[in-house]
N, C-alpha and C positions, 0 to 999 in steps of 0.2 A: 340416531346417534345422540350421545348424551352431549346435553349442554351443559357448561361446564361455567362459563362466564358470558358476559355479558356488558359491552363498554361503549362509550360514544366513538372513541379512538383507539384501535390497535394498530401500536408502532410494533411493526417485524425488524428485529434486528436492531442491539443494543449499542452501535457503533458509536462514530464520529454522526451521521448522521440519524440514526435511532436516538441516543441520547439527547443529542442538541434540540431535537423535535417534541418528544416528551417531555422535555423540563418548559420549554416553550409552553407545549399546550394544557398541561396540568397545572402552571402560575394563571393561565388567561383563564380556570377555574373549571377545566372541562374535564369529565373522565376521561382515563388514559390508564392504558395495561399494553406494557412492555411486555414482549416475548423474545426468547433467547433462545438458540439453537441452543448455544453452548453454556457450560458450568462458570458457575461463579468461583473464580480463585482471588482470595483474599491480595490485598499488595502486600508484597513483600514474602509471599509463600511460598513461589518460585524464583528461582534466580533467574534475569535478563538473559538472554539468548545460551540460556543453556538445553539442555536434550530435554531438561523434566517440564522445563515453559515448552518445547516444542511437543512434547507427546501433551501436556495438560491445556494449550492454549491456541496451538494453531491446528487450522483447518487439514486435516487426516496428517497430524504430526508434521506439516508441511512437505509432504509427498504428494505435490499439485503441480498439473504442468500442462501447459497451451501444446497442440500440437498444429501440426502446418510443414512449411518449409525447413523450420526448426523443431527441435522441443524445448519449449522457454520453459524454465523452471518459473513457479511463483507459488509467494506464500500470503496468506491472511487469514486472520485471526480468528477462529471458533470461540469464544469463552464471553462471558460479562463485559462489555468493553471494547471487543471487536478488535481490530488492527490497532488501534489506539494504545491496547497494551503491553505490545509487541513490536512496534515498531522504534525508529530512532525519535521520533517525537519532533521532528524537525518543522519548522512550519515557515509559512511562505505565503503572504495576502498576494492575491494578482491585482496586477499594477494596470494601470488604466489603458496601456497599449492591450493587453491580453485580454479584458473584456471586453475593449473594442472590437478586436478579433469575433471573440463568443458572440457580440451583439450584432454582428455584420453576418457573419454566417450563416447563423441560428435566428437573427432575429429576434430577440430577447428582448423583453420588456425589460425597463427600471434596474437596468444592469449597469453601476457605476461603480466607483471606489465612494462615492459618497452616499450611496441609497444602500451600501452593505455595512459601512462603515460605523453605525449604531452597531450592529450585530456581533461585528468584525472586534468592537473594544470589547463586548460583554464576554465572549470568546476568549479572548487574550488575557482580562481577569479573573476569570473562571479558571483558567489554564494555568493560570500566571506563567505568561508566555515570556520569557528572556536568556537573556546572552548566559552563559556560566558565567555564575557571581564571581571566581577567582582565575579565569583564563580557562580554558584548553589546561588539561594537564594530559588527554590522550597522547601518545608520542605518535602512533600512525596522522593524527591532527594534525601535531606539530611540523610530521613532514610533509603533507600539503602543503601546510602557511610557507615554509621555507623554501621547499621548489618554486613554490608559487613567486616569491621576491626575489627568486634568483635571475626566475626567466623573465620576473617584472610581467608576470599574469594578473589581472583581475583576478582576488579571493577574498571571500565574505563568510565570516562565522555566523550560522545561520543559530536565531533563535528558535526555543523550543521550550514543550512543556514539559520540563522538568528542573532537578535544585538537587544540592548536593547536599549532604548531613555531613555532623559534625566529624562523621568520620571518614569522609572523602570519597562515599557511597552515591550511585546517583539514585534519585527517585525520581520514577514518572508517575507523572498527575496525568494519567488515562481516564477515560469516562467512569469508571466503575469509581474511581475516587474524587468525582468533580460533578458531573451533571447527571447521573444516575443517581446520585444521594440528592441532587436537588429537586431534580423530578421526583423523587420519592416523597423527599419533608414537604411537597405541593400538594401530595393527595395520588402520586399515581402509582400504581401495582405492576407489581413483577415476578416474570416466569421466566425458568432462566429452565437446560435441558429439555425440553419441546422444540420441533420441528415443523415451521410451516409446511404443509403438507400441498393445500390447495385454496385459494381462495373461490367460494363461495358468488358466482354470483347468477341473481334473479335479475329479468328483464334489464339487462345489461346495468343492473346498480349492485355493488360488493352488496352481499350479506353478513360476512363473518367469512372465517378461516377456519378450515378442518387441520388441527394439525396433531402430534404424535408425540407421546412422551418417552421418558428412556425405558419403560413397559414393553411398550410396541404399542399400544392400546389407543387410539383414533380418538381427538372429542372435539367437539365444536364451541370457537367462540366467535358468538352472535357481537356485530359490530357498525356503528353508522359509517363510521371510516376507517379506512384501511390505509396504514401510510407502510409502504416495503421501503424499507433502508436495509437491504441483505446486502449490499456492494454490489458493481458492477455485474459479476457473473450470476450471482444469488440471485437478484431482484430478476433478472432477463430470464433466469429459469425457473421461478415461480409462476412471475408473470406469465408464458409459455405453457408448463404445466394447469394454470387456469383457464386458458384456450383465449388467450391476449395477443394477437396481432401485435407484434412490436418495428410496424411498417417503416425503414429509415433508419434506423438502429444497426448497432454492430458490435464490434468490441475492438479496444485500440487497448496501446500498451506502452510504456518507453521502455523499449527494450534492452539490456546492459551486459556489457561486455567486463569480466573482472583481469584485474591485474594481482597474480600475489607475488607480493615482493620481503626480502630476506637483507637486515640490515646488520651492518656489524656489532652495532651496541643495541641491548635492550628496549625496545620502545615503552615500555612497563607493562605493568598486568593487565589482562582484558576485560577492565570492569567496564568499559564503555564503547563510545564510539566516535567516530571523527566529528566535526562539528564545522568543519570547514569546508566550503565548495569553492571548485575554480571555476567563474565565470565567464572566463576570456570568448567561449566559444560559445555563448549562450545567443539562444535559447535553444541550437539545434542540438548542442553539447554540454552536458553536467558532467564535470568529474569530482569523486568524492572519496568519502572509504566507509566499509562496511564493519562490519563487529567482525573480531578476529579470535574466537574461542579455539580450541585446540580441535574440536570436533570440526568444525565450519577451517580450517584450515584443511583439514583431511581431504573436505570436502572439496574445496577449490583445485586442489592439485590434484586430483584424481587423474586426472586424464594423463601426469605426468609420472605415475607410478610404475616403480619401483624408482625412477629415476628423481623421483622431488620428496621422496619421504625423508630425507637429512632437515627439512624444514620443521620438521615436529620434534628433533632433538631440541631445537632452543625456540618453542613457539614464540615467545614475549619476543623475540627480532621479528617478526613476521608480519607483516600490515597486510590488510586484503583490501585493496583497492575499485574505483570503478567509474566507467566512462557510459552515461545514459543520454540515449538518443532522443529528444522531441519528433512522434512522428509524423509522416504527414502520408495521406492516402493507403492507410493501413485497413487490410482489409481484412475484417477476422469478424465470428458469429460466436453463440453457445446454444448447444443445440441440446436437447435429452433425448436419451436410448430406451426405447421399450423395456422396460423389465429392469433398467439403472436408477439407482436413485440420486446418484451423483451428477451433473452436468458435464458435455464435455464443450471445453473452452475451443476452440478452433482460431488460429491467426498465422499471416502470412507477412513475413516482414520483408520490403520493398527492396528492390535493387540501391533505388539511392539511402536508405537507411543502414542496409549492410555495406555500405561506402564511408556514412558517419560513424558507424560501428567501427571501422577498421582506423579512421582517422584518430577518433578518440579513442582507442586503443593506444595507437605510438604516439598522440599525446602525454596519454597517460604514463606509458613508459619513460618517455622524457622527461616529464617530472620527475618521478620517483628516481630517475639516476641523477639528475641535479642536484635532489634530496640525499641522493648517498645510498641508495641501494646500491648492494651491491650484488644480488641477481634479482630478476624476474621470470615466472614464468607466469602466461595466459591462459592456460589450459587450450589452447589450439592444436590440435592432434599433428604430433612430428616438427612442430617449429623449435621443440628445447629453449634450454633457459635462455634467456637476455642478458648481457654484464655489460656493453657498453651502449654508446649511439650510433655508432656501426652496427650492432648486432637489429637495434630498431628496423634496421633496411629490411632484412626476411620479413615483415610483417608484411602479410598480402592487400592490396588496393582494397579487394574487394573481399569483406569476412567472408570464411569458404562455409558450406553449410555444417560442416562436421564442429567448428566453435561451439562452447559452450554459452548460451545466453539465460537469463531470468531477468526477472523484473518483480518492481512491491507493487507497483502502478497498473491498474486495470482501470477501464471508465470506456464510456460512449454508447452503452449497450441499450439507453433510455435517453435518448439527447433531449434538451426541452428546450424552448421556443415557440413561436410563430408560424415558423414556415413550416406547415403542416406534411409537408412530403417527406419530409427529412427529420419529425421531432412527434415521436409517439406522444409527449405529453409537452403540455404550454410552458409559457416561461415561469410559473407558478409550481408547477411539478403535478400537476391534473392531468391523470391518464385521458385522452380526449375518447378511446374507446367504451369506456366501460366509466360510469359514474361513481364517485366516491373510494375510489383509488386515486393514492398522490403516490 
């Protein structure tokens, strides 16, 4: 097989974590060649969550879905940049309770708010992580913040990377415009449209990656290290496909339940997204809102069709909202099909999480009629719209399996730490298997 390249470091996958790792080790003076499943789309080439960024930037147009007790919808980003480009950009350091948790579980070496917290500011610079310079102007925003002071909830406008131009436009500072040009002006290369296919390894040390381009045509590059940053599902089915024991591992989700809601005046156009979370129930409960295009509106009320299509006569009233669950003993895998070249995601969401599911549900509802909806609907097969706090009562204890669920959130599939039963790779991110895999 032709060898093609040849590096000290190949990062797989150009994400939040491919990006941040190449720019890291091409400054500390090392070679470094980025590979990229997906295409490079310039900023600003696609519109934010419309159909041409989901056929040009997410993963199979975002037609991905965990199966189990449910089918959870979920999306992540194929292209330059990874989920980063795609997503709401919202960002969140954990707070010293949460990797107390991680350190207590896992084991984890030098896991503080202050041994990250170098990394943590370069990140937030790089990003330039903050509040919207001139408020929330989303009206779906807005009516979080004001359920939220009606019912006198915890709500936090949560920063993010992104800023708004002179024309009231939002831009996201995603990796393809922040630490993939930094890692580049360091000395490090990139391939963007290739598909890790298989890592290579000799007497249990990586050799390089056989991987494939949009040809079809197979080539190898020869590598001292192998760092997988593909995302939770990606990396666990590479790893897998390389014959990688990933003993301890699984795949977790916070799975979410949406609310779309129909308000008498205008919320305005959907160039963005909420930016406000209610707290009150945290950390077992997030409720927030989602991007409300006219497409992703369709989308939500499906379940309630022919009876909720009045909602796309005036989309700009329409908020899509959502209550996500923190979970806990979620048991899910990702396995690969002979002859598939895609993964299939596997998860099983708990009795007591289809219970927070259902709570934060008529939470949710509750807001938004304090807010001044004036219907909702769930997508819950046969429950019909919501219009008052009586109407809240028909939501069932426990979500029934026929609800509609997704999640943006995947992780656990590579846990690291210590406690070697439970953490295929150290606190470091060193596959303990196989040498020279992080």
């Amino acid at each position: 097989m032709e060898v093609r390249h040849q590096t000290q470091h190949l990062v797989i996958g150009s994400g939040a974590g491919g990006a941040v790792t190449a720019a890291y080790l091409a400054e500390a003076g090392e070679s470094v060649l980025i590979l990229e499943e997906g295409s490079a789309v310039r900023s600003g080439e696609v519109g934010q969550f419309s159909l041409e960024q989901m056929r040009r930037q997410y993963r199979k147009s975002g037609m991905t879905a965990m199966f189990g007790n449910y089918l959870v919808n979920y999306v992540e980003g194929c292209c330059l940049g990874g989920s980063s480009e795609i997503n709401s950009g919202l960002y969140h350091l954990p707070d010293e309770r949460l990797l107390g948790e991680w350190r207590d579980s896992h084991k984890v070496k030098d896991l503080s708010v202050t041994s990250i917290g170098h990394y943590a500011r370069d990140i937030e610079e790089t990003l330039a992580i903050a509040l919207t310079e001139s408020g929330p102007t989303d009206g779906a925003s807005l009516r979080l913040l004001e359920g939220a002071k009606r019912l006198r909830w915890q709500c936090q406008e949560v920063p993010r990377w992104a800023h708004r131009d002179d024309d009231g436009h939002t831009i996201w500072h995603g990796m393809s415009s922040t630490f993939i040009p930094r890692a580049e002006k360091a000395g490090a290369n990139l391939i963007t449209d290739a598909r890790a296919e298989r890592i290579t390894i000799r007497n249990r040390r990586a050799a390089g990656v056989i991987a494939k381009g949009s040809d079809g045509v197979p080539f190898f590059i020869s590598a001292e290290r192998v760092w997988v940053c593909c995302g939770s599902i990606g990396t666990a089915s590479l790893l897998k496909r390389s014959g990688c024991s990933l003993r301890g591992g699984g795949l977790s989700a916070h799975p979410t339940v949406k609310a779309t809601a129909t308000f008498s005046e205008s919320l305005g156009p959907a160039l963005d997204v909420p930016t406000h979370q209610i707290k009150e129930f945290a950390p077992d409960i997030t409720i927030g809102g989602s991007s409300r295009t006219a497409s992703q509106i369709a989308l939500a009320i499906s379940e309630d069709w022919p009876d909720g299509s009045g909602y796309l006569a005036e989309p700009d009233n329409v908020g899509i909202f959502y209550a996500a669950v923190r979970p806990k003993n979620q048991p899910g895998s990702v396995i690969n099909l002979p002859g598939v070249s895609d993964p299939l995601p596997l998860l099983w969401v708990s009795k007591r999480d289809r219970m927070l599911l259902s709570s934060g549900l008529r939470r949710t509802c509750h807001l938004l009629l304090s807010a001044g909806a004036k219907e909702i609907r769930t997508g819950i097969p046969g429950l019909g719209p919501l219009r008052s706090a009586e109407d809240t009562a028909r939501l069932p204890r426990i979500l029934p399996l026929s609800a509609n669920l997704m999640t943006v959130h995947t992780f656990s599939t590579v846990p690291m730490g210590e406690k070697a039963d439970v953490c295929p790779a150290d606190s470091f991110g060193t596959l303990r298997e196989v040498r020279g895999i992080k």
